[in-house]
N, C-alpha and C positions, 0 to 999 in steps of 0.2 A: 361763035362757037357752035359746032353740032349740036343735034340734042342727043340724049343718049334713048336705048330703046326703052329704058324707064320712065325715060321722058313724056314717052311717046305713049305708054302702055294705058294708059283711062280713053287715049279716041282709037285703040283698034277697033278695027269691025267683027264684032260679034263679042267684045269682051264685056263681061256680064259685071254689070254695075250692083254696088252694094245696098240692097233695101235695109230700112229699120226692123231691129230684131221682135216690134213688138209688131209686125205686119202680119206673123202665123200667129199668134193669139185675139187678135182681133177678129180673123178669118172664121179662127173657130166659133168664137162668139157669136157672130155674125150667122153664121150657119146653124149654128145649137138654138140659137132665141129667134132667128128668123127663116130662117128655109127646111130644117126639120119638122118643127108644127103645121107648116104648111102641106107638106106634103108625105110625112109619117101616117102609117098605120096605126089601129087600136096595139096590133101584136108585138108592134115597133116598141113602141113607148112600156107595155106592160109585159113584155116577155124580153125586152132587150136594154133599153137607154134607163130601166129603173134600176135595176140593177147592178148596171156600170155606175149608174151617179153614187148607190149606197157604198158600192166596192171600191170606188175610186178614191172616194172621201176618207173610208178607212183606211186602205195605201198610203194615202197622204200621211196620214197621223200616224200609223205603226211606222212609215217610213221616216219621221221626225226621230222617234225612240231610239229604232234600230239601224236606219241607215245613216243619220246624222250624229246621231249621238251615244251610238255604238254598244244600247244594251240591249239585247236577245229577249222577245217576250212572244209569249206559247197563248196569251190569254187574249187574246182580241175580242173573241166572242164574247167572253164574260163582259166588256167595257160594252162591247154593244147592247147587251141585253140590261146592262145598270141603264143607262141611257134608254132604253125601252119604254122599259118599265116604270122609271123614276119620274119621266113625260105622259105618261100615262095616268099615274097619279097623283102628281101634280095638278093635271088637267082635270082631272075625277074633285080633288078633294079639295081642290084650291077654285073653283067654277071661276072665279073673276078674274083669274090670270089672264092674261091673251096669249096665244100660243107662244111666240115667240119667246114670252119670260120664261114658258114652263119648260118651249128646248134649252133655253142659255140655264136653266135650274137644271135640267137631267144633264146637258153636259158635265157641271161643276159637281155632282153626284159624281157623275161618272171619274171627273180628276181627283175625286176624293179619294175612291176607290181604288182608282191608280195610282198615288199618291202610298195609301197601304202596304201596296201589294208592290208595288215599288224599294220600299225599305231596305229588304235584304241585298238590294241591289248596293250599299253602301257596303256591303262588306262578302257580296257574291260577284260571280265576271261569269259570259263564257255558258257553260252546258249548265252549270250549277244554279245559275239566275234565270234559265229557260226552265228549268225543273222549278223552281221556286216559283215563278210568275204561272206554270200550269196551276199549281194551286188555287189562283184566282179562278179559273175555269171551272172547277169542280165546288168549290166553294158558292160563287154565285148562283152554278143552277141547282144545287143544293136546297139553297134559301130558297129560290124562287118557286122551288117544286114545295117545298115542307109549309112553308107560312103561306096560307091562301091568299091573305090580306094584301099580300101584293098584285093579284089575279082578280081583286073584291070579290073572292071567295067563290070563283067561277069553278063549278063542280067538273069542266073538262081542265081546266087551264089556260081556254084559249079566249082571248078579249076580242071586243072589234074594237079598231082605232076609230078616236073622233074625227070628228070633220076637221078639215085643215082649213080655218076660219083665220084672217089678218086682216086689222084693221076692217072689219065686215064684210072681207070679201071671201067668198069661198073655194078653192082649189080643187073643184068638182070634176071627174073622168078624166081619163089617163093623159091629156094636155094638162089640166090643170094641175096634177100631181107629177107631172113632168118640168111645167115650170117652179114650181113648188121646189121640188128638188133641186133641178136646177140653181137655183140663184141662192142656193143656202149652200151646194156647194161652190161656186162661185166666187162668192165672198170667202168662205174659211182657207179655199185654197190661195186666194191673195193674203191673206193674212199673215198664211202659213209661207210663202212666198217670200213677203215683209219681213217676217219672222230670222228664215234661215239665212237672211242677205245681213241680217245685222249685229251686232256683236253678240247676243246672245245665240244666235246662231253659228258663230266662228267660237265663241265657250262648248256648243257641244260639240263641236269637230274636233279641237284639240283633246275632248274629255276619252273622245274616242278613241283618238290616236295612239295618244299616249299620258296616262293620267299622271304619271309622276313628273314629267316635262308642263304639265297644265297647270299643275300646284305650284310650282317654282316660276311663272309666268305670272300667277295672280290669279288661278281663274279659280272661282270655291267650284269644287270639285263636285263635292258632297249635295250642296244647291243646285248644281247645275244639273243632276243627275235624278235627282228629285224635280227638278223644275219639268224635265224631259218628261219624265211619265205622266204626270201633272197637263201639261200640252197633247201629248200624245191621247191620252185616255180622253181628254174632253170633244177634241173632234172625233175620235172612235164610236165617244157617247152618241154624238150627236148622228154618226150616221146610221147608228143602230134604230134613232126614230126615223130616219129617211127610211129605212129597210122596213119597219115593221107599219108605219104610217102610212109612208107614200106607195114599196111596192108589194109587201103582205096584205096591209087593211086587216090584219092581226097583229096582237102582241102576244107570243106565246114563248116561255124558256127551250123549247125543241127547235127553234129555229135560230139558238147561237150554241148550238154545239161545238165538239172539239173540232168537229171537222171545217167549221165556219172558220176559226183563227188558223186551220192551216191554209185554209182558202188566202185569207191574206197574206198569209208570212208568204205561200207561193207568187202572191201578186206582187211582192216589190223584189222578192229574190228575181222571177221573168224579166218585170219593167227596170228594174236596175236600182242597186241601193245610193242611198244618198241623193237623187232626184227628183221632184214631184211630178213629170211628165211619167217617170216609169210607172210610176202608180197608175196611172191612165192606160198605160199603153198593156200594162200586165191586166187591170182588170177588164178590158176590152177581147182580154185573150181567154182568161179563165169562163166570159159569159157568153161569146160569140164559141169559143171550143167547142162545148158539149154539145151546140147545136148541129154546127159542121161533122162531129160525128159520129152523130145519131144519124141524120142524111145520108153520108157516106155508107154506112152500115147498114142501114135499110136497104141503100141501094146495090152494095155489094152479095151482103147476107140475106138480105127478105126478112120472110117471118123467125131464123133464128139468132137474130139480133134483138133479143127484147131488152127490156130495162133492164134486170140484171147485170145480162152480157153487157150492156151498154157502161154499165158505172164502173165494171172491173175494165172494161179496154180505156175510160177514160182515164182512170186509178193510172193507168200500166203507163199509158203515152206522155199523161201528166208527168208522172216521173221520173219519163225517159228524156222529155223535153228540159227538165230541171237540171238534170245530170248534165245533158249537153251543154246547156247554159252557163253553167258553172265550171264546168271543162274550156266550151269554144269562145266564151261571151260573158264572161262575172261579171261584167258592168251593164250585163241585161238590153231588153229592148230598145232601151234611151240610148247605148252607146252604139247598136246596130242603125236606128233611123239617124242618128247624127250622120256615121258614118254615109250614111246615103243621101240627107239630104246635101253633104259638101259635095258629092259625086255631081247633085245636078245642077249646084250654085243658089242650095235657095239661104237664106238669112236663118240664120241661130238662134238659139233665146239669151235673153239678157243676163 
């Protein structure tokens, strides 16, 4: 018998054979722990890759809440700055903790908080539960301005962070608070990874979907919903000490403003909801953007492109870019490089 061209189709010449999906997260690794340190900048690491690690971590975890499990939350900044702050004192007033207990302690402050502030979400949906979760935001820096004793009584409000000390070693200049950050997100995003592959992660997709179809299935509703913010807020917590640790070297309540949780909500709505690569890919765009065009503007405008002009044309394209998004592309950046990486044959993610 012939064989058929199906037959035939794995020995044509030039037909591109199928690599392991886990071949582009290895690469990345590979490159992040090994070939960036080597030949990154001071500017790199402290004006670029700290900021993505703090933004991307947060992506992750607001994208658990809202892209996975379908509740709408305004308050990110508030979780980062519980997490802050609650690491910060922890480490102040507990001396003998080792850091790592007093992030996994500010994290679980911070799910506590979320948790809260979460509540209404058992009997709010929709624009009603974004309104209700801003409350956290105004709330938190509320507290954190009025009671000093969370600042120990710092007459500006502004702390320096401690040394990032583990197991006695110390994550000294912008490699070591690079790797620092690094491998803390690392871990959480595998975790979070672990997380949405497993049935509790198929609980908050149904919850999303459609909650009266999810009750009638078995799934607790109520729990699951709670569980969400509960996860969401503890890695938010956590990346608000990467942000104020690793890439302020301040802990201060003005650097988790309102504008800080839109900064996220726009990084998973860009990188795509329901993914944790969009998290990446949206907060690589919100911190790489403002630089690309500041440049651009400089070099078009000159001297009157100053900062001002500079935060309203970002405001403006930000928002033009969002709208597009949401018009040409609702499944964000992760659905655009999919798209493109089948165009050139390379392997998927698992």
């Amino acid at each position: 018998m012939s064989a058929t061209p199906s037959d035939l189709s794995p020995s044509l010449p030039g037909k591109a054979t199928s690599l392991p999906s886990s071949v582009a997260p290895l690469l990345v690794l590979v490159v992040a722990y090994g070939v960036i340190p080597a030949i990154g900048t001071s500017y790199l690491f402290e004006g670029i890759l700290l900021p993505f690690l703090a933004f991307s971590l947060a992506g992750v975890g607001l994208n658990i809440l809202t892209g996975y499990a379908g509740q709408v939350s305004l308050g990110s900044a508030a979780f980062m700055a519980v997490g802050a702050f609650a690491c910060f004192n922890f480490d102040l007033r507990a001396g003998s903790l080792p850091l790592l207990v007093s992030i996994l302690a500010a994290g679980f402050s911070a799910a506590a908080i979320g948790i809260v502030f979460g509540l209404p979400s058992l009997r709010l949906r929709g624009f009603y539960l974004a309104v209700s979760t801003l409350a956290a935001q105004f709330f938190v820096q509320w507290a954190l301005s009025k009671f000093s004793w969370f600042s120990n009584d710092s007459a500006s409000g502004v702390i320096d962070a401690p040394a990032l000390t583990i197991a006695g070693y110390t994550f000294e200049g912008p490699v070591g608070r690079y790797y620092f950050a690094l491998i803390i997100v690392t871990v959480l995003t595998f975790l979070a990874h672990r997380l949405v592959a497993s049935q509790t992660g198929r609980n908050f997709i149904a919850v999303r979907d459609n909650e009266t179809a999810a009750r009638i299935i078995g799934v607790p509703v109520l729990r699951t919903k709670l569980l969400a913010f509960a996860i969401s807020s503890f890695i938010i917590g956590v990346a608000g000490v990467l942000w104020a640790f690793s890439y302020l070297r301040t802990v201060e309540s003005a650097g988790f403003n309102l504008d800080r949780s839109f900064q996220i909500l726009f990084i998973i709505i860009i990188g795509g909801l329901a993914t944790l690569r969009g998290a990446f890919f949206g907060a690589a765009l919100i911190v790489v953007f403002p630089l690309v065009l500041s440049r651009l503007g400089a070099f078009v405008f000159g001297d009157l492109f100053d900062s001002g002009v500079l935060d309203m044309a970002q405001r403006i394209v930000l928002g033009t870019l969002i709208i597009l998004f949401l018009i040409l592309e609702p499944d964000g950046l992760a659905a655009l490089m999919d798209r493109i990486r089948k165009g050139i044959g390379l392997p998927g993610p698992s």
